[in-house]
N, C-alpha and C positions, 0 to 999 in steps of 0.2 A: 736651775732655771727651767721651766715649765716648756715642753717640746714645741708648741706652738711660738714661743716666747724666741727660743732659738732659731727655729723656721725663717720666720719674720725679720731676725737680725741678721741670719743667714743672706738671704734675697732682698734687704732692705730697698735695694736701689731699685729692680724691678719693680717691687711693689709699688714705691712712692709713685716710678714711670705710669704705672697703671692707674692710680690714683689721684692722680697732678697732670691726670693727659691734657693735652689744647682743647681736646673734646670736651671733656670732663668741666674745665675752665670756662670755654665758652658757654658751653651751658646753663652753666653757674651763673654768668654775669650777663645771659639771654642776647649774647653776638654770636651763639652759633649760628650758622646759614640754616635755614628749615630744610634745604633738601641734604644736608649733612644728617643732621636728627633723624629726616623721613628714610635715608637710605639702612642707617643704624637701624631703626626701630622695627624696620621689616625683617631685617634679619635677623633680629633678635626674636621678634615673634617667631619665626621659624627654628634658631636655637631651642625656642621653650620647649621644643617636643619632645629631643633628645633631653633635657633638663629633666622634663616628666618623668621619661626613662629611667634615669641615672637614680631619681628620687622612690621612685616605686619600687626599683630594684633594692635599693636600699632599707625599705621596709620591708622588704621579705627577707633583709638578713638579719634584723635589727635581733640583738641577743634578750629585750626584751622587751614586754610589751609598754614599758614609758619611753622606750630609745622609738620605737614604732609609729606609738602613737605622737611623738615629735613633729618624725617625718613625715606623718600623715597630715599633720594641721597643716605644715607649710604645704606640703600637695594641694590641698582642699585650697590654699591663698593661689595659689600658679595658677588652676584651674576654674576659680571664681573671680575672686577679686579684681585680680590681676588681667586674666583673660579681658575681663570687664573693660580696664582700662585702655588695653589693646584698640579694644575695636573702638571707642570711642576718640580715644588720640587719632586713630585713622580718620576718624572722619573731618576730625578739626585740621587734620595735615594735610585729607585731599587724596587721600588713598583709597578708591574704591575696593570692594573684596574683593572683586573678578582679578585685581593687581597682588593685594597679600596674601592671597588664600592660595594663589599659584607661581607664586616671586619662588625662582632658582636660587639656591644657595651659593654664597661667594666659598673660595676655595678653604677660608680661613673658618668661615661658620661649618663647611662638612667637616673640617680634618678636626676643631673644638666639640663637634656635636658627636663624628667617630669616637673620639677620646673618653668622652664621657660614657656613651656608651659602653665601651670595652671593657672599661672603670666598673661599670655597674656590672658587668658579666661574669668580669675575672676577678675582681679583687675583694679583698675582705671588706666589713662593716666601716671598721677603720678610714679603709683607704676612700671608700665612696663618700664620707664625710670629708676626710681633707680636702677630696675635691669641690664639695660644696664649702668647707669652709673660706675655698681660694676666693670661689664666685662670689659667694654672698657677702665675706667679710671685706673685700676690696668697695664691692658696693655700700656697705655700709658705712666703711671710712669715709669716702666722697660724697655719701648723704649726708650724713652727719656733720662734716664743714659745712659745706655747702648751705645746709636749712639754718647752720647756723650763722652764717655772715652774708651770704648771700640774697636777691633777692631776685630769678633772671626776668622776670616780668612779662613770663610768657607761661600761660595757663597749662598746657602740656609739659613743659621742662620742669614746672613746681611743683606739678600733679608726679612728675618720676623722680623727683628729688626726695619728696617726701614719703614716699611705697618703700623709699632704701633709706629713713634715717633711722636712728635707733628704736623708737617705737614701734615699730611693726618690723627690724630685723635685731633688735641690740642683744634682748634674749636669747633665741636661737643661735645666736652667730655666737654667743658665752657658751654654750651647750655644746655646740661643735665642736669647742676650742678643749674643753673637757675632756671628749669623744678623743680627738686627736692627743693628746698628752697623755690619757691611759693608751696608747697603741704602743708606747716607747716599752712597759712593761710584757709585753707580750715580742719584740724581738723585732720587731718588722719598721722600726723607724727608716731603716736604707731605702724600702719601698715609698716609705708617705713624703718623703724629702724627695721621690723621684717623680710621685702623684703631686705635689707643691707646686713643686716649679715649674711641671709642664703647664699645669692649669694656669699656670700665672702667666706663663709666656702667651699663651691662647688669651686671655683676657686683656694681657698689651696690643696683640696683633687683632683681636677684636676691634678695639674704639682705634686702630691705624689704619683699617680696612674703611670704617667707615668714614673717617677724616679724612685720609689721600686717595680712597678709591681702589679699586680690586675687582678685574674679573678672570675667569678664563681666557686662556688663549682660544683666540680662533682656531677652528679646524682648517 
């Protein structure tokens, strides 16, 4: 069985948790609250930076120039496309920029955006990919339901349902899974199974941050 294969059956239950959140749900069937979404989506905008990171860094390990030029397209999507959607979802939520262009990070977005970073510093080719394959392949599971039975009836939730259904990530996220199951040959599966699961726990506590709320304590 295929290292990703076992990953996956490994932490089945987290995953699903990650993939079947209330958030995820509501979204899906467009009863999430808007200021549920508006609070997620700031912080995720702010995530992306560290994301950039982790991705860039990644192309400067990449073993060759098609593993590179991979991670470069999907860059060039984070930073176009994507950016794109950003500011225009803000504006249908009501978000001026003077709010998301200087929104403080919840404690769950620095210690996910530390992670990844570190990720990108310290660890091999490998491991920076399992952890994009946590982020991306989770979001692609709940796109992928979702555009498929779902309908939430709100022009922002379908606009981000469909950026994460297999057409614009099903490739990539097969590529990664590649990436990660050649790591097993090289010795270091202990490490990707350590890079797995943290990322996965950060992407449960992700959409819980932004579902029940989360800040700093007072000074």
């Amino acid at each position: 069985m295929p290292l990703t294969d076992r990953l996956r059956a490994r932490h089945h239950g987290l995953w699903q948790k990650v993939v079947a959140h209330p958030f995820v749900e509501e979204m899906g069937d467009g009863t999430l609250p808007t200021e549920k979404f508006r609070a997620y989506f700031v912080q995720d905008y702010i995530f992306v930076r560290d994301l950039v990171s982790l991705v860039a860094l990644g192309v400067s390990k990449a073993p060759d120039p098609d593993a590179a030029g991979r991670l470069n397209r999907f860059l060039a999507g984070i930073l176009d496309p994507e950016n794109d959607l950003f500011v225009r979802a803000f504006g249908a939520l009501g978000v001026p920029k003077e709010v998301y262009a200087s929104a403080p990070a919840t404690p769950t977005t620095r210690a996910f955006g530390d992670f990844l970073v570190r990720v990108g510093h310290e660890g091999r080719f490998e491991e920076i990919v399992t952890a994009l394959y946590v982020t991306e392949g989770t979001y692609l599971d709940w796109g992928t339901r979702l555009g498929a039975d779902r309908s939430p009836r709100n022009a922002v939730y379908q606009e981000w349902v469909d950026i994460h259904g297999p057409a614009v990530l099903g490739e990539l996220v097969r590529w990664m899974g590649t990436v990660v199951d050649g790591a097993e040959s090289k010795g270091t599966s202990g490490r990707i199974d350590d890079v797995f699961l943290t990322a996965l726990r950060y992407e449960y506590l992700f959409f819980e941050s932004a579902y029940r709320g989360e800040s700093w304590p007072d000074e």
